[in-house]
GULUMDREN-314738 format. One record per residue (C-alpha): x, y, z; residue in three letters. Coordinates in steps of 0.1 Angstrom, whole numbers, plus 5000, padded with zeros to 4 digits. Layout:
<rs>
XYZALA ...
</rs>
This chain:
<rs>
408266263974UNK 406966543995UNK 407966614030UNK 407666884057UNK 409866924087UNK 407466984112UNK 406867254136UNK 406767014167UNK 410566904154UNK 411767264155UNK 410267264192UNK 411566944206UNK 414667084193UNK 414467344210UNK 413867204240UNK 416466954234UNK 418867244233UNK 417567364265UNK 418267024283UNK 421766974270UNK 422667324282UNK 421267244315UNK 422866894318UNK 425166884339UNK 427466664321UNK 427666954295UNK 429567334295UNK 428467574271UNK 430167904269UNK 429368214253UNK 432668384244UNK 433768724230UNK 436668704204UNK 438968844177UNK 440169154191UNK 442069244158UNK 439569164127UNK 441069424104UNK 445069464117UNK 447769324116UNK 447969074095UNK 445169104066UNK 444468784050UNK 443268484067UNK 440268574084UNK 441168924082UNK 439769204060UNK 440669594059UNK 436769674056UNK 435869444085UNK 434069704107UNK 432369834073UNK 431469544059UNK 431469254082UNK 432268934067UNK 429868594074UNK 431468364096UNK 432968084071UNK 431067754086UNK 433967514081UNK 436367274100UNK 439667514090UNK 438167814100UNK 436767674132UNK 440367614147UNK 441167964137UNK 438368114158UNK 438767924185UNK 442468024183UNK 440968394185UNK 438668344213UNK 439868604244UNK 437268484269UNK 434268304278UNK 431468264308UNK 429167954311UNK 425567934306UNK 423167774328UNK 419667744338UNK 419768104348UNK 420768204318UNK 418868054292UNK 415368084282UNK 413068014254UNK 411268284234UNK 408768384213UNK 407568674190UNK 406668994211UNK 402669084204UNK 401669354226UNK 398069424235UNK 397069744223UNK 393469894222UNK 391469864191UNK 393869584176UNK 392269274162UNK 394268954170UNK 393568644156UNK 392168384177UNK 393568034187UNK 392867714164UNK 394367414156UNK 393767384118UNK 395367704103UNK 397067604071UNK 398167734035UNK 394467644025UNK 393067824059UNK 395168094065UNK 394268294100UNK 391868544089UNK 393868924101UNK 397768794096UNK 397268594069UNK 399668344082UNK 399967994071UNK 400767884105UNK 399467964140UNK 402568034155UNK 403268314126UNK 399968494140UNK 399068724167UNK 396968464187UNK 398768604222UNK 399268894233UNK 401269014268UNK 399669304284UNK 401469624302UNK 402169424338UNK 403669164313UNK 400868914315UNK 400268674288UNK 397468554274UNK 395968324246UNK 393168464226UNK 390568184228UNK 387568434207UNK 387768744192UNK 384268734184UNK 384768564146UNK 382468374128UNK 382168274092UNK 380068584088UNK 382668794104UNK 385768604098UNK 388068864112UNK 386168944150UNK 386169254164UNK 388669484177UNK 390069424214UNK 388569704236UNK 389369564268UNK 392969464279UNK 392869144298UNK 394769214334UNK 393368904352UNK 395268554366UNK 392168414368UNK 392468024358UNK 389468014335UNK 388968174300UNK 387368484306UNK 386068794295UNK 388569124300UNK 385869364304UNK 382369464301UNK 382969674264UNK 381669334248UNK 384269294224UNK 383968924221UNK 386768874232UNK 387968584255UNK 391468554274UNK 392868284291UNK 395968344315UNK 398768174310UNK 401868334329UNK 403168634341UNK 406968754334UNK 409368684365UNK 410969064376UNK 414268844376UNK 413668804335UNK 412769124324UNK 416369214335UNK 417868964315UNK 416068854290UNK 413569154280UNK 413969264245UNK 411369504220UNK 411369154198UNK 410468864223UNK 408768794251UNK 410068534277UNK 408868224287UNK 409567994319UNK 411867724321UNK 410667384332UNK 407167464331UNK 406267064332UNK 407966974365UNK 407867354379UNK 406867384418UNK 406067744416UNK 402467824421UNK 401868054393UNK 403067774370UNK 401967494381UNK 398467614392UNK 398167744352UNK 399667394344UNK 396967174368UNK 393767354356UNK 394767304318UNK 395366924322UNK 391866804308UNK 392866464317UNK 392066534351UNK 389866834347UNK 387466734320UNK 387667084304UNK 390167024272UNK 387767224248UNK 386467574252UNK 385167714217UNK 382967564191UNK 383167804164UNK 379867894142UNK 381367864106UNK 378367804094UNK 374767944113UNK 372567764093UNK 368367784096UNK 365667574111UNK 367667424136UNK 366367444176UNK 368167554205UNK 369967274233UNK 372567124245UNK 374166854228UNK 377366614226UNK 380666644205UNK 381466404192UNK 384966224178UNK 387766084196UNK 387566214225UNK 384566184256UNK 382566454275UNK 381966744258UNK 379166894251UNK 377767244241UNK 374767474246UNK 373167614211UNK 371267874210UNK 369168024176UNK 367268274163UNK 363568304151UNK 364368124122UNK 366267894134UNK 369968014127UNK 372667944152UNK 373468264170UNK 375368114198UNK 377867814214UNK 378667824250UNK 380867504256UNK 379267344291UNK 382267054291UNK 384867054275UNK 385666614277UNK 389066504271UNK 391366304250UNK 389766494220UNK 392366574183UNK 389166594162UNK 385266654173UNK 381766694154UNK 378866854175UNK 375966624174UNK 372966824163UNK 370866544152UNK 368766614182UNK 368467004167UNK 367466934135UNK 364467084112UNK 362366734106UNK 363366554073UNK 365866714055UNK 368066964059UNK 367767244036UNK 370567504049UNK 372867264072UNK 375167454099UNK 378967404103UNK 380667374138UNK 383967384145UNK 384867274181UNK 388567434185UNK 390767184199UNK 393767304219UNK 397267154224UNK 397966864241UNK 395766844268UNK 394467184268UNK 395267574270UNK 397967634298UNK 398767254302UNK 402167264277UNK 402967614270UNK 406167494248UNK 403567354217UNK 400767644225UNK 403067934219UNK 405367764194UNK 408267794216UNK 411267744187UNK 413768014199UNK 416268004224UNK 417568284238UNK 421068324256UNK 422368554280UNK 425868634295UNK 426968944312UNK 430769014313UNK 432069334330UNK 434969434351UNK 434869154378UNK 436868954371UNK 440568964356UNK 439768694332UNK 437568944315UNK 440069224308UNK 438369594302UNK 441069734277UNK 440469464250UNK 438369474219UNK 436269204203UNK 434569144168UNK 433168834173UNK 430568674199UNK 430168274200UNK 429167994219UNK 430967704223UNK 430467374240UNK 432367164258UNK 435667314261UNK 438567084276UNK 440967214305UNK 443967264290UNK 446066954303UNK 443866694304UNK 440266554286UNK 438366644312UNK 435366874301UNK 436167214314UNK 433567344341UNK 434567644360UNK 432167944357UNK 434068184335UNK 437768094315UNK 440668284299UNK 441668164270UNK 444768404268UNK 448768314271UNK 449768604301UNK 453468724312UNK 453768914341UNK 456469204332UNK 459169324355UNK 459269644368UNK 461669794343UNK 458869704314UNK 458370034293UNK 455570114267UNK 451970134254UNK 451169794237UNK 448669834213UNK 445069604216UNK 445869324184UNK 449269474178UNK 452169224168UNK 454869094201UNK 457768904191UNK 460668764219UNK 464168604205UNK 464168314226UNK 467568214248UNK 467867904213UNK 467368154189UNK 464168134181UNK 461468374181UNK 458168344194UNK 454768554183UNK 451668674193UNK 449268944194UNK 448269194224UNK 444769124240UNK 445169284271UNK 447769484293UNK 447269594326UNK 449569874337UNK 448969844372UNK 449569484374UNK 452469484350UNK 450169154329UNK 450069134290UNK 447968894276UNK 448268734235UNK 447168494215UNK 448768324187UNK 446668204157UNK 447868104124UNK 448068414107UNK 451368424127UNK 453068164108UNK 452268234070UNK 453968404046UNK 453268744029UNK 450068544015UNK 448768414044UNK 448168074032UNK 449867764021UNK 451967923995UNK 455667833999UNK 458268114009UNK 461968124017UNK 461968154055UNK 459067864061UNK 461267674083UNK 461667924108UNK 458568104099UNK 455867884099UNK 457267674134UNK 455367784166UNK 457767864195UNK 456267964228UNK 457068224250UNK 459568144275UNK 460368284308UNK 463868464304UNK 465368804307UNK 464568854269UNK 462669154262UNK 459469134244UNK 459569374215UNK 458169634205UNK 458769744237UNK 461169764267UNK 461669544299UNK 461869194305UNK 459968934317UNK 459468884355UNK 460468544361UNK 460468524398UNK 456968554395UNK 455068254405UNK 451068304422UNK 447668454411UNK 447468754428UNK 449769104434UNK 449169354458UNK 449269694439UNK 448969954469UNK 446769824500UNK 444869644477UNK 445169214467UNK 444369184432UNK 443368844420UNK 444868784387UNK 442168504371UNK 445268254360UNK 448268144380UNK 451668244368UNK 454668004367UNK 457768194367UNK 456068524351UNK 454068324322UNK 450468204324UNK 448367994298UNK 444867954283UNK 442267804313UNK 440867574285UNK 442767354257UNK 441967594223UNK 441467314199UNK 438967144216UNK 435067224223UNK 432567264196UNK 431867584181UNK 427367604179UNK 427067994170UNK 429668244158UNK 428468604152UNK 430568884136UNK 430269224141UNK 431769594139UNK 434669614165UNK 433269654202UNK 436069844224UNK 435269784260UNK 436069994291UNK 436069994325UNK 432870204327UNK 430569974304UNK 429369614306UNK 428469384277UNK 424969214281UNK 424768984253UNK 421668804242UNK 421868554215UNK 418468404199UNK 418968064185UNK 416267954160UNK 415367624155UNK 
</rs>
């Protein structure tokens, strides 16, 4: 049986992505994890070559409570922060871009790209002031199949279809958004040009304007080219209907001395039109037709150009941003990551309620007494012997010398044998049994000093200064902001080692195809 998933599935789900994100009833976070990918504990997730040869993120239900485990911090996304995309095409002079139409297949490919699809062909371009614009001619015909090269840029936000200069290219523009300031911050990339959110329901006047004028359902203007496959002879010049499902439109023929069609100028463009046939009985040589013409009347999406930008610029990639810096103690500046994700619906960590706040830790802390001593290393190995004997583990993420915080993680490489899996060795009763950290005058090895456990707040004043910690201590320990085995891991991304610093920020944009 054949099938095809279809490109208007990939787009609704795009948009459906967009809508859950935005939901209110939803959090989705884009976090920064694994701080020690190749150190120390090789095996499980862990490779010596990481940085060199960076392993694919193992899709699987084992492996997700792993990374999770690993996760050092995350910030929410919302409306702000999420846009759809689509392929960069910038006008330049003498290109030739392919024009829009609605029946480009494997059998019609578009005549300059060679694409299959229109959305794989340069039908759009976005000029130098990051205007964008759908190529409605290019000056093609089934004598010259591949137009003309683009001479003039097209600079205008004029609503109609329009000319973008007097070179005579053929070619004809029509506006359909300009790039908010606000966007080109964020979202700007040499790959994809953004578009607006909500640009159904959107109030602002460049939208919405664009939007109203394209609605052919009120505006009687849903097609603007009939395209001259064919020229034919012995036809005569006029105006006459199109025909097909639709109502309204008509177009203005015009022919040479012997009677081939040298020109369409659409006068309406009707509405409610998925198929149309210009009616040139009227225009006809008497009796039969020895060289018939072809016309193609181009029908646009929906309701027409600029009405639904989402299925005219084949809108199928999301793109993500987050920005994490120094502002906030929940994002600590001397940690390292390796891996980037996103990850919805995270759950506070003591109850089932969905966890909402704009950033998290996800980080056990102890705030260290005055006598503490040493450098801990980012992803080394801590270990306390608890007042019952017991010793607890976990890994450095963070420490803060001028607060006197560490903060660790503990994921399952902590509790495995020498082959970090399920292999059986002769300490696994002590071994592989999680103990926490406990607030006591034990030290924390490697190092020197104890715990401060008459510690209990979320700031410290170090100097003049109040410096808000992110978490609240209870007697000198802190835990994760969000419950670590729940939420739903959607992307995970691994890469080299990043090392961050005080003096840098991390702008991370992630593209989700659908």
């Amino acid at each position: 049986m054949a099938a095809v998933v279809t490109d208007q599935f990939r787009l609704s789900n795009a948009s459906n992505f967009v809508d859950s994100v935005t939901n209110a009833s939803n959090s989705y976070y884009v976090y920064l994890g694994s701080c020690n990918p190749t150190s120390p504990s090789v095996g499980f997730g862990r490779t010596s070559d990481f940085n060199t040869n960076v392993p694919s993120p193992t899709d699987n239900l084992q492996y997700s409570g792993f990374y999770k485990k690993n996760i050092l911090f995350g910030k929410k996304v919302n409306s702000a922060n999420i846009r759809r995309v689509i392929r960069k095409v910038t006008w330049v002079a003498n290109n030739r871009y392919d024009m829009y139409r609605h029946d480009y297949s494997i059998e019609n490919p578009t005549p300059n790209s060679n694409s299959t699809r229109l959305y794989d062909s340069n039908y759009y371009v976005m000029n130098s002031d990051f205007r964008v614009y759908v190529c409605i001619d290019n000056g093609s015909s089934g004598s010259n199949p591949k137009g003309n090269n683009s001479q003039d840029e097209p600079t205008f936000t004029n609503l109609a279809p329009s000319a973008a200069g007097t070179s005579g290219d053929g070619y004809v523009w029509k506006y359909l958004f300009s790039v908010s300031p606000s966007d080109i911050i964020k979202f700007d990339s040499t790959e994809y040009i953004v578009v607006p959110n909500d640009w159904a329901t959107s109030t602002d006047t460049q939208i919405s304007d664009v939007r109203e004028a394209g609605d052919s359902e009120v505006q009687s203007n849903q097609i603007k080219k009939v395209y001259i496959d064919d020229a034919g002879s012995g036809y005569s010049a006029g105006t006459v209907d199109i025909l097909g499902d639709g109502s309204g439109g008509r177009v203005s023929i015009t022919v040479d001395s012997a009677g081939a069609i040298t020109g369409t100028t659409v006068t309406a463009g009707g509405k409610g039109y998925t198929f149309g046939v210009v009616d040139l009985g009227s225009l006809q040589p008497s009796g039969s037709i020895p060289n018939p013409a072809k016309l193609i009347p181009i029908i646009p999406p929906s309701r027409g150009h600029g009405f639904d930008v989402y299925t005219e610029l084949g809108t199928d990639k999301v793109l993500i941003y987050a920005r994490f810096d120094s502002s906030t103690k929940d994002f600590p500046v001397d940690t390292q990551f390796a891996q980037v994700g996103i990850i919805k619906n995270p759950q506070e960590l003591s109850s089932t309620s969905v966890f909402t706040q704009s950033h998290f830790s996800s980080l056990f802390a102890v705030k260290l007494a005055d006598d503490f001593t040493g450098t801990p290393t980012i992803g080394g190995e801590i270990t306390q012997t608890r007042t019952d004997g017991n010793i607890a583990k976990g890994y450095v993420a963070s420490y803060d010398s001028e607060t006197k915080v560490l903060k660790y993680f503990q994921d399952r490489s902590l509790y495995f044998g020498n082959e970090k899996d399920q292999t059986d060795y002769d300490t696994v009763t002590t071994g592989s049994t999680i103990y926490d950290f406990e607030s006591s005058s034990s030290t924390i090895t490697p190092f020197s000093g104890s715990i401060n456990t008459t510690y209990t707040g979320s700031s410290v004043t170090v100097g003049s200064k109040v410096v808000d910690l992110g978490v609240t201590f209870t007697n000198g320990l802190a835990s994760p902001e969000i419950n670590k085995k729940t939420g739903d891991l959607i992307y995970i991304d691994n890469r080299p080692t990043v090392v961050r610093d005080i003096r840098q920020k991390e702008d991370v944009k992630i593209i989700l195809e659908f």
